[in-house]
N, CA, C and O of each residue as an XYZ file, in Angstrom:
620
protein
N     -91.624    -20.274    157.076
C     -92.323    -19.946    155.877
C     -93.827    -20.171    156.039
O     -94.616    -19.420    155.466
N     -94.233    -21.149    156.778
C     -95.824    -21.692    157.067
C     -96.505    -20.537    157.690
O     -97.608    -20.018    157.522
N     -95.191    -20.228    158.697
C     -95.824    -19.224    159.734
C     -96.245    -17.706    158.791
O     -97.365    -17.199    158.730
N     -95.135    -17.271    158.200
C     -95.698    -16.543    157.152
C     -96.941    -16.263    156.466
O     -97.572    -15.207    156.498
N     -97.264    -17.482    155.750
C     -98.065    -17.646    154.967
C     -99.321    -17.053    155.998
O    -100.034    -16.109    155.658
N     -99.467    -17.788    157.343
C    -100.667    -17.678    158.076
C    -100.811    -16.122    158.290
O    -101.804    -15.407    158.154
N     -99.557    -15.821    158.657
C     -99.869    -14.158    159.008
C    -100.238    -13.204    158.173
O    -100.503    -12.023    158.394
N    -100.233    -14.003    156.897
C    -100.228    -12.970    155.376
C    -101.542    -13.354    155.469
O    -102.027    -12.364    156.017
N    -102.725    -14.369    155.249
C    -103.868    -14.784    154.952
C    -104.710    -14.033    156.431
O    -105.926    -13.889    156.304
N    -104.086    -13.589    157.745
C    -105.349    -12.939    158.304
C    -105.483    -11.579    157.989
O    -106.523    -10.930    158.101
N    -103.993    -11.013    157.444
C    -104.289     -9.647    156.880
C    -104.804     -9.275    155.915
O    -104.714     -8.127    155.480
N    -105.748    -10.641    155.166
C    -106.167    -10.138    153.992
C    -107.753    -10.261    154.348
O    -108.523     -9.783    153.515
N    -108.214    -10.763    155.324
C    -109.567    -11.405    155.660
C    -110.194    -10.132    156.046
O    -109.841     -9.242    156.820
N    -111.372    -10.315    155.185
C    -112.451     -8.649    155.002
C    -113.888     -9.050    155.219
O    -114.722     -8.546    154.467
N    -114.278     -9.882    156.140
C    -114.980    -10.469    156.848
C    -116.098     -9.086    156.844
O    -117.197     -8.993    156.297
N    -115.379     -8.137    157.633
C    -116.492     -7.130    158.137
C    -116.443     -6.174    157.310
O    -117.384     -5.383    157.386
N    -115.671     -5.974    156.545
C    -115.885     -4.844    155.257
C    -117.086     -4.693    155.111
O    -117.629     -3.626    155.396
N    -117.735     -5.725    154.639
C    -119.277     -5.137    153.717
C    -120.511     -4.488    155.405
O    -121.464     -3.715    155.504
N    -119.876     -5.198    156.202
C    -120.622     -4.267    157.042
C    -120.343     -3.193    157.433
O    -121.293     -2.602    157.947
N    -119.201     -2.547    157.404
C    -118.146     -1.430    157.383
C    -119.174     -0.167    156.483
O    -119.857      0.762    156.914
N    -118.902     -0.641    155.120
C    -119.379     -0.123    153.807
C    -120.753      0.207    154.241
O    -120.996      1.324    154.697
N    -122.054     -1.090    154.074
C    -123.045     -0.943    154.314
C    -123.453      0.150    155.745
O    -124.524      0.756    155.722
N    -122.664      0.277    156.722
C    -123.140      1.176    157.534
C    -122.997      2.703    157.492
O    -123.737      3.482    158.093
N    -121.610      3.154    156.452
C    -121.450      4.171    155.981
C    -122.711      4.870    154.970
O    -123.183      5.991    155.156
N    -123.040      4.100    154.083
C    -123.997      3.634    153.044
C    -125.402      4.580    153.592
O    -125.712      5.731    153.287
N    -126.042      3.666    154.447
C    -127.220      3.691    155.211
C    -127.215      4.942    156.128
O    -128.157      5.602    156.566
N    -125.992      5.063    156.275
C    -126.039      6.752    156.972
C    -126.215      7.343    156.078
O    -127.418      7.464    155.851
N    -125.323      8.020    155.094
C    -125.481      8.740    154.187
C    -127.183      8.677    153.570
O    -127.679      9.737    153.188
N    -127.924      7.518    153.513
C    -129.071      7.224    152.705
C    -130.022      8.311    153.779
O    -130.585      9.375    153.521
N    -129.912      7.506    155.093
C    -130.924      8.330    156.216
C    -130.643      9.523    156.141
O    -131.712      9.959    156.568
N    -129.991     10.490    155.915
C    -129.385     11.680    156.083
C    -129.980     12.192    154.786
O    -130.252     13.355    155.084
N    -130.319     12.030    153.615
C    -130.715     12.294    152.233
C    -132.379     12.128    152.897
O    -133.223     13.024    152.926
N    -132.491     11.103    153.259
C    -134.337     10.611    153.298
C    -134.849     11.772    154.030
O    -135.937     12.219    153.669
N    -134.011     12.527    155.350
C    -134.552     12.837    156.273
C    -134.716     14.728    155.630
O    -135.516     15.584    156.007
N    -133.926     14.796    154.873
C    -133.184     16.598    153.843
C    -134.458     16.058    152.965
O    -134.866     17.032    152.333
N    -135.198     14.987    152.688
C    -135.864     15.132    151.412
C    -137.375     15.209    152.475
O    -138.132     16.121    152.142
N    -137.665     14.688    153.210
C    -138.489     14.758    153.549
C    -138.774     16.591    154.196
O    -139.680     17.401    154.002
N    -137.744     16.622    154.842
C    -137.527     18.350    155.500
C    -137.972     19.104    154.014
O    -139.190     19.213    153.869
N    -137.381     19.470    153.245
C    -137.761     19.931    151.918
C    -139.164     20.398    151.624
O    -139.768     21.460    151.474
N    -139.451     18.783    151.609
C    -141.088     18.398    151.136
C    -142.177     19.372    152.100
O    -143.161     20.109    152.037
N    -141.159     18.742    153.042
C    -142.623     19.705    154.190
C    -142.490     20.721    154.437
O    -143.538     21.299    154.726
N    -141.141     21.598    154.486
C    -140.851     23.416    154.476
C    -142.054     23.767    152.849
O    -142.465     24.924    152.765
N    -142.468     22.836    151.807
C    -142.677     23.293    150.694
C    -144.397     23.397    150.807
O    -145.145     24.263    150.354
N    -144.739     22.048    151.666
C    -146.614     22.257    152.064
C    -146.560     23.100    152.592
O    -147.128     24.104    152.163
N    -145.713     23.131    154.025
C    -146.529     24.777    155.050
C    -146.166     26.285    154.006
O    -146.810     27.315    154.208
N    -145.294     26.235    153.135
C    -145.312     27.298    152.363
C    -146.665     27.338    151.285
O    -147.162     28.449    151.099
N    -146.968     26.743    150.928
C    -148.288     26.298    150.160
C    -149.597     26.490    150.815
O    -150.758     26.817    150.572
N    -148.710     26.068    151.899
C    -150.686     26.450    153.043
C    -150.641     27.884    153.281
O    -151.636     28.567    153.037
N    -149.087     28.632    153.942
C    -149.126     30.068    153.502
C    -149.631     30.892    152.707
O    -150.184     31.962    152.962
N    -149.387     30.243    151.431
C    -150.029     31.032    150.096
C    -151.482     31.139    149.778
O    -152.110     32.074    149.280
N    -151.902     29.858    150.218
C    -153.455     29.569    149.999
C    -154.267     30.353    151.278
O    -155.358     30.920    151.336
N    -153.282     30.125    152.185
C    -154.180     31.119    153.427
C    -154.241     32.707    152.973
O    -155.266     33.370    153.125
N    -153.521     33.025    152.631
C    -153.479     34.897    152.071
C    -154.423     34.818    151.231
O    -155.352     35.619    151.126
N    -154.205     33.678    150.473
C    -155.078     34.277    149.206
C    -156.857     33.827    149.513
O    -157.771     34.315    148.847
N    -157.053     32.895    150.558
C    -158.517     32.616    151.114
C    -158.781     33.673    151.389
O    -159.585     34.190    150.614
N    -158.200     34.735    152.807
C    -158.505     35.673    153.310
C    -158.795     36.666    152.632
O    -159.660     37.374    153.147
N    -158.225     37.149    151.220
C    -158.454     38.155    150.405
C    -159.584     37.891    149.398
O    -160.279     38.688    148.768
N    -159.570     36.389    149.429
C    -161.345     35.779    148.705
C    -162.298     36.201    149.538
O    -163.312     36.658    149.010
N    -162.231     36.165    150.849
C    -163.581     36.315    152.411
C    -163.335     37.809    152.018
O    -164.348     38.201    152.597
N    -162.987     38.563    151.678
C    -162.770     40.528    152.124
C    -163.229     40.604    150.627
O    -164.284     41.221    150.478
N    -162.913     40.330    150.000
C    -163.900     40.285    148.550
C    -165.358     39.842    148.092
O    -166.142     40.527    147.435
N    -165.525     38.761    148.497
C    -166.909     38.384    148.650
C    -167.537     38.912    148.971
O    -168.401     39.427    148.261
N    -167.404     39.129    150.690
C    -168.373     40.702    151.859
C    -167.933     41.920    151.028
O    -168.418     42.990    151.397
N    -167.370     41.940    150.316
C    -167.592     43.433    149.260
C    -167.506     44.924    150.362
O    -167.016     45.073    151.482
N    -168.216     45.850    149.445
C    -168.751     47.032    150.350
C    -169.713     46.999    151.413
O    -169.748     47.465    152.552
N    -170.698     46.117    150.505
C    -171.884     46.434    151.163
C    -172.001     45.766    152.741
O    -172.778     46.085    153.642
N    -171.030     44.816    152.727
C    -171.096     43.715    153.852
C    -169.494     43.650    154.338
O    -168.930     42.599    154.644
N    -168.971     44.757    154.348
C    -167.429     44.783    154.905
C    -167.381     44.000    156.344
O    -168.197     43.816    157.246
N    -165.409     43.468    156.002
C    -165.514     42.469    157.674
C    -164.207     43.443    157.825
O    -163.448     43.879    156.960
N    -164.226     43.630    159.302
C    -163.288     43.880    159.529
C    -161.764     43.202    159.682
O    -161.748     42.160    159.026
N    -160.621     43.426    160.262
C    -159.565     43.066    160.165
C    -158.828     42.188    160.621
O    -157.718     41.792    160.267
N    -159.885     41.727    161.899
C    -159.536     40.824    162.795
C    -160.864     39.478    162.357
O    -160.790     38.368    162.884
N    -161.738     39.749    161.580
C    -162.265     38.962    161.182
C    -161.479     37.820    160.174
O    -161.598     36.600    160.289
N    -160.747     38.450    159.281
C    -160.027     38.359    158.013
C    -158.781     37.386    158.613
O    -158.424     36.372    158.014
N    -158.210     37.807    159.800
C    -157.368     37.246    160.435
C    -157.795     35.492    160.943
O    -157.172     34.446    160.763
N    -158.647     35.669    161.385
C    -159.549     34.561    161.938
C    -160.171     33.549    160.738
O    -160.541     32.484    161.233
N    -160.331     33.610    159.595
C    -160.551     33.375    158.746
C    -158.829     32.666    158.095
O    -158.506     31.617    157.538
N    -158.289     33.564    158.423
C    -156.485     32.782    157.770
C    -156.439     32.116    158.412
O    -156.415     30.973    157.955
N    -156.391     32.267    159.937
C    -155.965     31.058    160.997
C    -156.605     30.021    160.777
O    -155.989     28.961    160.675
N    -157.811     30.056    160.667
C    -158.633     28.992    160.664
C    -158.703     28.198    159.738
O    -159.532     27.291    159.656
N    -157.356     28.595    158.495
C    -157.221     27.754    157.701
C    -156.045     27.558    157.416
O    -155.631     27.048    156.375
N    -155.325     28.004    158.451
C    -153.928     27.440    158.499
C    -153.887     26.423    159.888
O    -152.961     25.659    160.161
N    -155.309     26.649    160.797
C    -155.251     25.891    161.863
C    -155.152     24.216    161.225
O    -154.477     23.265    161.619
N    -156.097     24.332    160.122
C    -156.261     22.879    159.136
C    -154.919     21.958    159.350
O    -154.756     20.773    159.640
N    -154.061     23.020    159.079
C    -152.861     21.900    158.319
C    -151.585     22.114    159.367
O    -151.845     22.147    160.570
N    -150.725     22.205    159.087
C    -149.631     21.601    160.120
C    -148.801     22.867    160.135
O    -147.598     22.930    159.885
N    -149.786     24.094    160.537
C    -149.199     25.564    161.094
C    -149.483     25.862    162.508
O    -150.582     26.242    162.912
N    -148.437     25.673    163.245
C    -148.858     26.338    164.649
C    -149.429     27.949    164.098
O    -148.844     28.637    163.262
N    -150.814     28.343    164.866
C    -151.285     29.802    164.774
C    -151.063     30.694    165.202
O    -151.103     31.841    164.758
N    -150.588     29.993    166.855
C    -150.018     31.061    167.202
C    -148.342     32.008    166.904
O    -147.832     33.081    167.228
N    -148.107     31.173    166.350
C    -146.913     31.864    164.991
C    -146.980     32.526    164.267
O    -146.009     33.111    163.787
N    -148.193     32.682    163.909
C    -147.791     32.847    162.426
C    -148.531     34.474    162.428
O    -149.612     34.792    162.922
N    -147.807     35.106    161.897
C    -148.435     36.519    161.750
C    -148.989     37.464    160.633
O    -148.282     37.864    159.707
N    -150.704     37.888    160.836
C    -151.434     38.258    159.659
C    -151.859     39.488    159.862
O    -152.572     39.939    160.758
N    -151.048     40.313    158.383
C    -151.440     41.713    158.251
C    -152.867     41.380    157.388
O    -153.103     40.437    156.633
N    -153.814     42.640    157.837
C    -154.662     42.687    156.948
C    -154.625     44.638    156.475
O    -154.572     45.617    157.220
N    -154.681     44.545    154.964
C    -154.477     46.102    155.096
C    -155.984     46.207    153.756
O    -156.408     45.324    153.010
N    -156.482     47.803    153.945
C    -157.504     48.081    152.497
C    -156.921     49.652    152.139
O    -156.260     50.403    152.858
N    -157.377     49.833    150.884
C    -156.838     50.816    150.314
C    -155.293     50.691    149.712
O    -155.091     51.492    148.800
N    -154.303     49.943    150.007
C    -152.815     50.316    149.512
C    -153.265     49.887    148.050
O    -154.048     49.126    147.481
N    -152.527     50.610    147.852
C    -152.261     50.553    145.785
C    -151.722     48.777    145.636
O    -150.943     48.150    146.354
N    -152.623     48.262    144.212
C    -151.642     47.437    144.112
C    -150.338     47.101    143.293
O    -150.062     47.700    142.254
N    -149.411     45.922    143.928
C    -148.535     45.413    143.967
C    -147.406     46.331    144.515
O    -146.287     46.571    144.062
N    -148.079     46.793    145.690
C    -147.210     47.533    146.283
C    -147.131     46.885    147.764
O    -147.454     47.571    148.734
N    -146.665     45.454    147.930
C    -146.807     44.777    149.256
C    -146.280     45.015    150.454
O    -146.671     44.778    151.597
N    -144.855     45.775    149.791
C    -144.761     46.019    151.306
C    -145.111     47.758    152.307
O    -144.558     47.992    153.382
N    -146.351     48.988    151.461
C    -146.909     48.886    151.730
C    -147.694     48.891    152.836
O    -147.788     49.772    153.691
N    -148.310     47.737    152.753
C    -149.166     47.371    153.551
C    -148.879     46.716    155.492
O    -148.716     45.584    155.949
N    -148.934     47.955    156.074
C    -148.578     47.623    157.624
C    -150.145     46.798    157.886
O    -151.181     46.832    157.222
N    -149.748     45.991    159.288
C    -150.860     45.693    159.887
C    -151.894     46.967    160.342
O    -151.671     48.046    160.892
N    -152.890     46.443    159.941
C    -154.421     47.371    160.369
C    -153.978     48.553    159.343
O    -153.670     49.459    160.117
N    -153.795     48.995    158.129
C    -153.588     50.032    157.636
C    -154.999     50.160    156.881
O    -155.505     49.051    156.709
N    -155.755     51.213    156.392
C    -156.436     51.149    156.082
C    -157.839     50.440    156.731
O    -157.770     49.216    156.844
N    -159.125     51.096    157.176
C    -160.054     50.107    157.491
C    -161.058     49.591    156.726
O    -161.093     50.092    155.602
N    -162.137     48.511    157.015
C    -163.125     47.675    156.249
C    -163.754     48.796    155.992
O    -163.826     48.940    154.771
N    -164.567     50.228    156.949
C    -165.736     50.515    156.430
C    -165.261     51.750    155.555
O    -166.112     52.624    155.389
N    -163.973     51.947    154.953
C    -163.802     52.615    154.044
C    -164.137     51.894    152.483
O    -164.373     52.382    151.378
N    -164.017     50.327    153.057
C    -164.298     49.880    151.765
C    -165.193     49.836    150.610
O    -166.251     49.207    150.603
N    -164.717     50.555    149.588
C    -165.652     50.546    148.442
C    -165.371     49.487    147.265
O    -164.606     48.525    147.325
N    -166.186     49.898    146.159
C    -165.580     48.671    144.772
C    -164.319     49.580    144.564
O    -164.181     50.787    144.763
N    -163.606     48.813    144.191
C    -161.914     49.351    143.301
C    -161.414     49.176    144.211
O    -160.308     48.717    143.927
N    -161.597     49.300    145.810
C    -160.060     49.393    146.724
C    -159.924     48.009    147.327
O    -160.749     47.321    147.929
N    -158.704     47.796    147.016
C    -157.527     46.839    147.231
C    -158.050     46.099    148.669
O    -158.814     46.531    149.533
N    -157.204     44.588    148.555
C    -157.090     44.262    150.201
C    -155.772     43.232    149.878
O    -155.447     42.374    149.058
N    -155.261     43.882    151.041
C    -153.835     42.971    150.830
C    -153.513     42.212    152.553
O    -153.386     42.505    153.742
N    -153.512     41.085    151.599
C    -153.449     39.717    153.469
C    -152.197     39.380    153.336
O    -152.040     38.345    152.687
N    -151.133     39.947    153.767
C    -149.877     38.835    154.452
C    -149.449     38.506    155.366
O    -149.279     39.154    156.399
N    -149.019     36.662    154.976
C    -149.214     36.217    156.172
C    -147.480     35.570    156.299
O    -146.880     35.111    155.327
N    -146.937     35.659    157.599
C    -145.395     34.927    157.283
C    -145.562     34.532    158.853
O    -146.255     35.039    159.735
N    -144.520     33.263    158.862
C    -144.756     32.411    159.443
C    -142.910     31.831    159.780
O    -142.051     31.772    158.900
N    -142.730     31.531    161.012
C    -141.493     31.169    161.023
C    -141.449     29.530    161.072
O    -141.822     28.795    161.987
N    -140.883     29.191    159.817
C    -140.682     27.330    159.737
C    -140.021     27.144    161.087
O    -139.211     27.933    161.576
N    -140.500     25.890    161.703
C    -139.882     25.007    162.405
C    -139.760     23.729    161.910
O    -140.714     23.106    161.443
N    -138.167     23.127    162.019
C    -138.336     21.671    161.325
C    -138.566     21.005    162.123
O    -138.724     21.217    163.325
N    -138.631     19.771    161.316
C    -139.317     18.249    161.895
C    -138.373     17.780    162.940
O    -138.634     17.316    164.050
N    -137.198     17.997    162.358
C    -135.934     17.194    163.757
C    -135.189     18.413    163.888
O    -135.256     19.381    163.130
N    -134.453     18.286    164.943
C    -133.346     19.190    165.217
C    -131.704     18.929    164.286
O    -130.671     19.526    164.591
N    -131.791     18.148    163.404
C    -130.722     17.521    162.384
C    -130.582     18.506    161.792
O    -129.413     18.878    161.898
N    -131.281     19.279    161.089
C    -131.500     20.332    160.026
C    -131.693     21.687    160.882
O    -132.708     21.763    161.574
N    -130.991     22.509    160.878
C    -130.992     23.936    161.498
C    -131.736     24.842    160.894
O    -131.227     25.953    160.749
N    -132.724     24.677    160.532
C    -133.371     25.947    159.085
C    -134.024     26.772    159.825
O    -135.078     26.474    160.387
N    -133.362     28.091    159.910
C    -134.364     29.250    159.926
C    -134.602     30.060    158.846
O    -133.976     30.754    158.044
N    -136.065     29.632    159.181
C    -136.426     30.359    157.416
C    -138.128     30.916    158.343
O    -138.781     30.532    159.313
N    -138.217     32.049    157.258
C    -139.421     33.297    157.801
C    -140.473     32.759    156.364
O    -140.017     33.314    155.365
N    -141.401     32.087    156.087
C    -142.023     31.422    154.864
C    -143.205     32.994    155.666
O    -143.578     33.257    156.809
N    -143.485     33.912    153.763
C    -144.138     34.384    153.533
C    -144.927     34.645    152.608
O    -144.359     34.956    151.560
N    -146.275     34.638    152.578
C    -146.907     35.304    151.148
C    -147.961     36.448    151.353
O    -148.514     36.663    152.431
N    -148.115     36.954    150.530
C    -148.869     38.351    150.114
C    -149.930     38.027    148.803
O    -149.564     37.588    147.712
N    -151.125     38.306    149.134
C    -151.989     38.100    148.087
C    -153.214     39.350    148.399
O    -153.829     39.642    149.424
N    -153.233     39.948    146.908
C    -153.851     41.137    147.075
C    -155.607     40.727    145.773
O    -155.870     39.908    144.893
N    -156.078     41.499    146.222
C    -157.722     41.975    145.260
C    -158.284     42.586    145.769
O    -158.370     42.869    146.964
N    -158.990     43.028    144.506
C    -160.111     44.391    144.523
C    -161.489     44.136    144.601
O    -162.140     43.340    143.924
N    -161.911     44.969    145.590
C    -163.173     45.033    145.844
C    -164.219     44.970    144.537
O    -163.924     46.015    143.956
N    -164.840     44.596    144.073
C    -165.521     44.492    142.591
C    -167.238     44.761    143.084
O    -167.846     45.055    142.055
N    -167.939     44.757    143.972
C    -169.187     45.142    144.494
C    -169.519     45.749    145.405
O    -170.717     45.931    145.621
């Protein structure tokens, strides 16, 4: 009966449970931290995307008619402000088009339309898309992050 008793009291001993638990726990936590952080940052380089189109179509607006840049200028001008932030450049690929009608984005092929046609009223449309790469290899995301930002020549 003694002997019993002993064999019943080690099958109940949960000694390592909470480290059991806690390591399940802490995975699951790292695995959330690492999806929230991935998130966060697929959401800046999309943000720097957007702001880069729409810089480049501020620079082709400004130089107006009278002071048109060409297309590869406009380009150089995106890069150089997507070089800023955490976009490889050589990725990332920038149409510059003048003349397409707007909100008609797609439109607009690379080099369509040139600068020294540019007058006031005609359009310039910069898009720029970019293929995300994530931070770790944990997360498989292929994703093509693009934006399109268009304006009119006004001088």
């Amino acid at each position: 009966m003694n002997r019993l008793r002993v064999l019943i009291s080690r099958t109940r001993d949960t000694r390592g449970q909470s480290l059991l638990e806690f390591a399940f726990v802490s995975l699951g936590l790292v695995m959330l931290l690492f999806g929230v952080v991935e998130m966060c940052r697929m959401v800046l380089v999309y943000t720097t995307i957007a702001n880069a189109a729409r810089v480049g179509v501020r620079y082709a607006i400004v130089h107006g008619s009278d002071n048109s840049v060409s297309a590869s200028t406009i380009q150089g001008v995106v890069n150089g402000y997507l070089g800023a932030a955490t976009v490889y450049t050589p990725n990332a690929t920038v149409n510059v088009c003048y003349g397409a009608a707007l909100s008609t984005y797609t439109s607009c092929a690379s080099g369509a339309g040139s600068a020294s046609s540019a007058s006031p009223g005609t359009a310039v449309t910069v898009s720029v898309s970019y293929p995300y790469n994530p931070l770790t290899s944990y997360f498989p995301i292929n994703v093509n992050l693009a934006s399109t930002s268009q304006g009119v020549i006004a001088f």
